[in-house]
Structure formats: structure tokens, C-alpha cells
N, C-alpha and C positions, 0 to 999 in steps of 0.2 A: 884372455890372458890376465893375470894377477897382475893387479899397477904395483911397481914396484914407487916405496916414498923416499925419500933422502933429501940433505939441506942444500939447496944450489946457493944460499950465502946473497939472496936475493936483497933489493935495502928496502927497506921499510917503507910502507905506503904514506910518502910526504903531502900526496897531492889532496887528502882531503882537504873539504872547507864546510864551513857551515851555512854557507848560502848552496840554493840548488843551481847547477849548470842549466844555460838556455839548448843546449846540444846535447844530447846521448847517442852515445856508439853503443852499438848493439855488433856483435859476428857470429856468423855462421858458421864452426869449425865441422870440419870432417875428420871422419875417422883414418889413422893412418895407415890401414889396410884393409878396412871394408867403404870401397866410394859409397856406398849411400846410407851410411850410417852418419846422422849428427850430432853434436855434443849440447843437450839440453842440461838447465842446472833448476833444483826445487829453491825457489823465495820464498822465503819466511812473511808474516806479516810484517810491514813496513808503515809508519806514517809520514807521508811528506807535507811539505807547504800546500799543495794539491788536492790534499784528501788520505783516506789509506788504501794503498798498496795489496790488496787480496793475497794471497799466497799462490803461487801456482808455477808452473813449467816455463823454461823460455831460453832465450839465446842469452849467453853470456852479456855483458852490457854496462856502461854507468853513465854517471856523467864528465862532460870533459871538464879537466881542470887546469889549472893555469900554468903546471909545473909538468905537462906529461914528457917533455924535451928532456927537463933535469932530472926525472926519475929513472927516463931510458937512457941514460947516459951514465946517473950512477951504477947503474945494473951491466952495462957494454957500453963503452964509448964506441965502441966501434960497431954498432949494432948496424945491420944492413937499411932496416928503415931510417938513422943517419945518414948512412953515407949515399940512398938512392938519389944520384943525380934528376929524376924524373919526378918526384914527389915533391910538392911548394910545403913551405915550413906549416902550413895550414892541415897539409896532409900527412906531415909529419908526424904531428902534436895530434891526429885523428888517429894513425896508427898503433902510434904509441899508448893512449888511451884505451882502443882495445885490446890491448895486449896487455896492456896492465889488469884490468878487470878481465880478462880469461884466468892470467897465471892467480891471480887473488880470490877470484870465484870460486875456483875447480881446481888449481893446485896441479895443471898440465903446463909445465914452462918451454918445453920444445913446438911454439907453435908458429907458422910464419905467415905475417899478413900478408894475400898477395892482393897485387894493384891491380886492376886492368888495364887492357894497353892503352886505353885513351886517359885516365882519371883513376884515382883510387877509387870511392865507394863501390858499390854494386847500388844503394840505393840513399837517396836522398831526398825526405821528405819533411815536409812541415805540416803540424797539425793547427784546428784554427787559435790556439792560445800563443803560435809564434813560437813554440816548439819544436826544435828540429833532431829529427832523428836520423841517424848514418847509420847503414848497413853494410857491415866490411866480407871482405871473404878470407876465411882462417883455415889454415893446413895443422892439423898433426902431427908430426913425423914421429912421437914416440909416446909410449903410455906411461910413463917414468911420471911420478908427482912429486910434489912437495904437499905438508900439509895447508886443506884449506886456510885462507890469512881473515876472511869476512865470515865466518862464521858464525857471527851475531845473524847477518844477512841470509846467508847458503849454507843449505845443511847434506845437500846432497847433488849429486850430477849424475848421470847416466847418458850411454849411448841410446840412440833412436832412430829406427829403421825406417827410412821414407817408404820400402815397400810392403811392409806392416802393416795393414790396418791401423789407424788411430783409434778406433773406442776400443780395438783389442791391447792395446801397449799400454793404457789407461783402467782394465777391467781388476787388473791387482793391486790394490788402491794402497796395501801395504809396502809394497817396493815403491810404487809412483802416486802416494796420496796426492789428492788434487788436481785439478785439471790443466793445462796446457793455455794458456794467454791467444785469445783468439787473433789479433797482432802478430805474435810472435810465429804461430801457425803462418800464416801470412804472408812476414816478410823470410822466414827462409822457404817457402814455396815461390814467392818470388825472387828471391837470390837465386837459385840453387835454376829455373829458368833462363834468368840473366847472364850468370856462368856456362848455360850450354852454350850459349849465340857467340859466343869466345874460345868452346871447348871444339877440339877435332870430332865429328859424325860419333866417330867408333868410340868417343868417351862421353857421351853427353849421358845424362839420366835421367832427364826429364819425363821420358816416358815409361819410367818405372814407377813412380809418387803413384802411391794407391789412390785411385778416386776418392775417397773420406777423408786426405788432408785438402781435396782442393774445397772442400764447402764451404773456406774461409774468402772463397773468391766468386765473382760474380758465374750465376749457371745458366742455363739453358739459355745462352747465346746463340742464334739463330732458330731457335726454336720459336715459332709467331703465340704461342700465349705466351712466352716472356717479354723485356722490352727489349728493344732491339741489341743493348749493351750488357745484356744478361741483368740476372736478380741476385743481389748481392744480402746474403742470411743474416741480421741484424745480429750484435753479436750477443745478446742475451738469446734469444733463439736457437741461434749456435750452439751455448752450451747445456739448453734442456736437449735438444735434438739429439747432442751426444753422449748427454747422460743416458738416455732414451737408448741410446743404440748400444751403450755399454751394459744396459741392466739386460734388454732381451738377447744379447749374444749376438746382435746383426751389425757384421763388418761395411754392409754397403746399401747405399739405399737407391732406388730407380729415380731420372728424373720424373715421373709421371708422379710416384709418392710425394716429391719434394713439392711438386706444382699442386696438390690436393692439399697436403698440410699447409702453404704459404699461398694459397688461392687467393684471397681479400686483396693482400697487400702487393701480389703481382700483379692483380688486374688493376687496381689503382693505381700503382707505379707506371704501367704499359701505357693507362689510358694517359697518365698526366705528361709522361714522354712524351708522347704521340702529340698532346694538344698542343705542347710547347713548342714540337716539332713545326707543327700545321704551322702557328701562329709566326715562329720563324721564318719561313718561308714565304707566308704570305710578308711582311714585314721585310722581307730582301727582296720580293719583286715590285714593291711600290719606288717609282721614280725617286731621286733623289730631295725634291721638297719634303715630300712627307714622311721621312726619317724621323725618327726622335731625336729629340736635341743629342743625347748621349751618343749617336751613334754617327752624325754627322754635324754640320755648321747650323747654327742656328738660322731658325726659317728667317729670318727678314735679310740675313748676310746671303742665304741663295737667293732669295727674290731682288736683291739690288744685281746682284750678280746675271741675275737671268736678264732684269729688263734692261742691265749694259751692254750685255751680247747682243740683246735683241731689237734695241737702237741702234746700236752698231751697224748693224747690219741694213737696215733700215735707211741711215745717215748714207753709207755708202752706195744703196740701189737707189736713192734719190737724188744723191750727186751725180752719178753714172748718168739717171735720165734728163736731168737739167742740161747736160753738155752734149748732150747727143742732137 
């Protein structure tokens, strides 16, 4: 369908700042008539306080800013993520934040964040710099745009077919130069999961996702040359692998290939699992003395403790035979 553009009289992005947010909302929108189509957008190179920014594919996204309340309110006061009695003012300011960076990214403004029943996000993580990033789930309802407002940022969006092959969606480098944010691979394969455990049987899609978007997640789970919690493809590896697979025209690769090209680093992975595993184990059947300080009371506080029990005891079978 041809997107149709026109001015929805939207107000002006108040909320940047020149410091960077410690939180980025990232959403997963879908298509508003094909369920497993997602809405990816092309980033420009960027420099942040961090480093630079590569270019490449991903989910809609920024950071949260201090005003996302009074931006969705100059836009609708009466906006439904307002008024949801269910969502704390925290979840509010999260909603509103992705929606503001969808309609400014990608220039689709019919989009509706939806909650889950327990919580907003779909995902909530933090990386080790104290970094947190929110994973929202976004609906479509219409292809109707505005023109993009970041443009400096995003030069481009497209829909993307989770039943697709991914080095195939990527091999026309002129529609989709650059490659896909191995993250962003990631967490909408893990949204798009999350949302089935909430979705009715007959709507779930999880098990449509072509095996080639999941290499972003740990493989050959239960398989004994892996480690136990599967082998998770480091993400520079990841994306020779799928340049690798874009250049020879191969949409899918066997796990036996994957375990012969990542041979080293699985069996060193499995073995050091495994040793830490043993050594765990061993370390939770020794009695409570010989704990490490970290994991229990410090040894001299169990050794008073022990020989007061065991006075005690003592004190009492010696009483008992003196009166008898």
C-alpha cells in the first residue's frame, strides 16, 4: 500500500536535551495488516558521549527525556496513555517516550502502545555501564505518515518480515544498505516471544521467525557439545556470519556448521561451564563451616556458635547425670 503523508499539526519535539538519557525506549511496532511484519528504521552515523553510533537497522527508539508527559499532552490531552488508570506516571513518561520517537523517526502517528496485563514493558534490561533499556510493544493501525521530523538521524524505515530469511531481506544493500544492530535482532525476537505467552494459541507467531533471526540468541541448547544454556554467537561473529551468508545466497545454516565454525570457543565455553558447575557443587555440599566468608557467617561467628550448641548440650547431659 502507498503511505499516504499529511500534517497531523503534531508540536514540536520540546523534549530534547543535550545531555544523554540513562534509559532508552526502544518498540517493536507491527504491521497493521500483516502480524509478522515489523517496523525497522535505517540510522545514520551518530556520535555520542559513548563513542560512534555505526549505521545500521533497528527498532524505533531514544532516549527518555524529562518532558515526554508535556509533549503527549500538547499533542492530546486526552491521550489514552493519560488517562490509563493502570500505568504509574513512570510508565507513562516510558509510553509516551516511545511514541514520540516512533511518530519522529518514521513519520507513522496512528500507533498504540500496548501494556501487558501485568506491567508495561515487554523487556527491561540494563547493561554493565547502568544503562537501561525498555522494550515496549507498538501496534499500527494505519500507514498514513507525516514527514520524517529526525532526519538528520533516519533516512529511511521499512517493513520486515520475521518469516523472511534475514541475509535474504539484507542481500539488496540498495533498498536496506547496512546491516541490522545485532540487539535489536534480539530484543524484538524476544518481544515478539514475550507477547505470545500473553497472545491467544491461534495468534501467537513465534513459531513462524525463520531460524536465521534466532542466531542472535543462545543455540544448540541441549545438545551435549554445547554448554548446557546454549552458545550465544559473539556479535562481531554474527555479523561476518551473515555477511557470509548474504554473499553465497544461503538463507539457513545447520547446527552441526555452526558447532564446526565456533568449535574453540564452544568447547571452552562448555568446559569452563561445566568446571564452574563441578566446583559449585562441590562448594554447596561442604557443611556450613567451610563456606566462604561471602556466602555465609564468618568462620569464627560458626565456630562460637557451634561450641555453644555443643556445651549446651553437654552442660545439660551432665546436669541430668549429677541428679540422677
Amino acid at each position: 500500500m502507498e503511505n499516504q503523508e499529511h500534517d497531523t499539526g503534531l508540536p514540536h519535539d520540546q523534549s530534547a536535551s543535550p545531555t544523554e538519557s540513562k534509559t532508552t525506549v526502544q518498540v517493536i511496532v507491527f504491521h497493521p495488516q500483516f502480524k509478522t511484519q515489523v517496523l525497522w528504521l535505517h540510522n545514520l552515523l551518530k556520535i555520542t558521549r559513548r563513542g560512534a553510533k555505526q549505521p545500521g537497522w533497528g527498532n524505533a527508539g531514544g532516549g527518555l527525556e524529562g518532558a515526554e508527559l508535556e509533549w503527549l499532552k500538547g499533542w492530546n490531552s486526552r491521550h489514552p496513555i493519560l488517562t490509563n488508570p493502570r500505568l504509574t506516571d513512570e510508565e507513562k513518561a516510558l509510553a509516551a517516550c516511545g511514541l514520540r520517537e516512533v511518530v519522529y523517526e518514521t513519520g507513522y502517528t496512528e500507533i498504540t502502545i500496548i501494556p501487558l496485563p501485568d506491567r508495561l514493558p515487554l523487556l527491561d534490561e540494563s547493561n554493565k555501564d547502568g544503562h537501561r533499556i525498555i522494550t515496549l510493544w507498538g501496534q499500527a493501525n494505519s500507514l498514513e505518515r507525516i514527514p520524517v521530523q529526525e532526519s538528520n538521524e533516519v533516512d529511511k524505515c521499512d517493513w520486515f518480515d520475521i518469516e523472511t530469511p534475514l541475509p535474504a531481506l539484507f542481500r539488496d544493500r540498495i533498498a536496506h544498505p547496512d546491516l541490522p544492530y545485532y540487539s535489536h535482532v534480539a530484543r524484538t525476537i524476544g518481544g515478539i516471544l514475550k507477547i505470545d505467552l500473553h497472545r491467544p494459541r491461534t495468534h501467537r507467531i513465534g513459531h513462524l521467525i525463520h531460524p536465521s533471526w534466532k542466531l542472535t540468541l543462545p543455540i544448540g541448547e541441549g545438545d551435549p557439545r554445547f554448554p548446557r544454556q546454549g552458545y550465544r554467537i559473539p556479535r562481531q561473529q554474527w555479523r561476518a556470519l551473515l555477511e557470509e551468508m548474504m554473499k553465497s545466497n544461503e538463507d539457513a545454516i545447520s547446527l552441526d556448521e555452526l558447532y564446526e565454525r565456533f568449535r574453540a570457543d564452544i568447547n571452552r565455553e562448555r568446559e569452563s561451564r561445566s568446571h564452574d558447575r563441578i566446583h559449585s557443587e562441590e562448594r554447596n555440599a561442604l557443611p556450613p563451616l567451610f563456606l566462604p566468608k561471602n556466602r555465609s557467617k564468618k568462620v569464627h561467628e560458626l565456630l562460637t556458635e557451634q561450641w555453644e550448641k555443643e556445651y549446651g548440650e553437654w552442660a545439660e547431659k551432665h546436669s541430668r547425670s549429677k541428679h540422677s
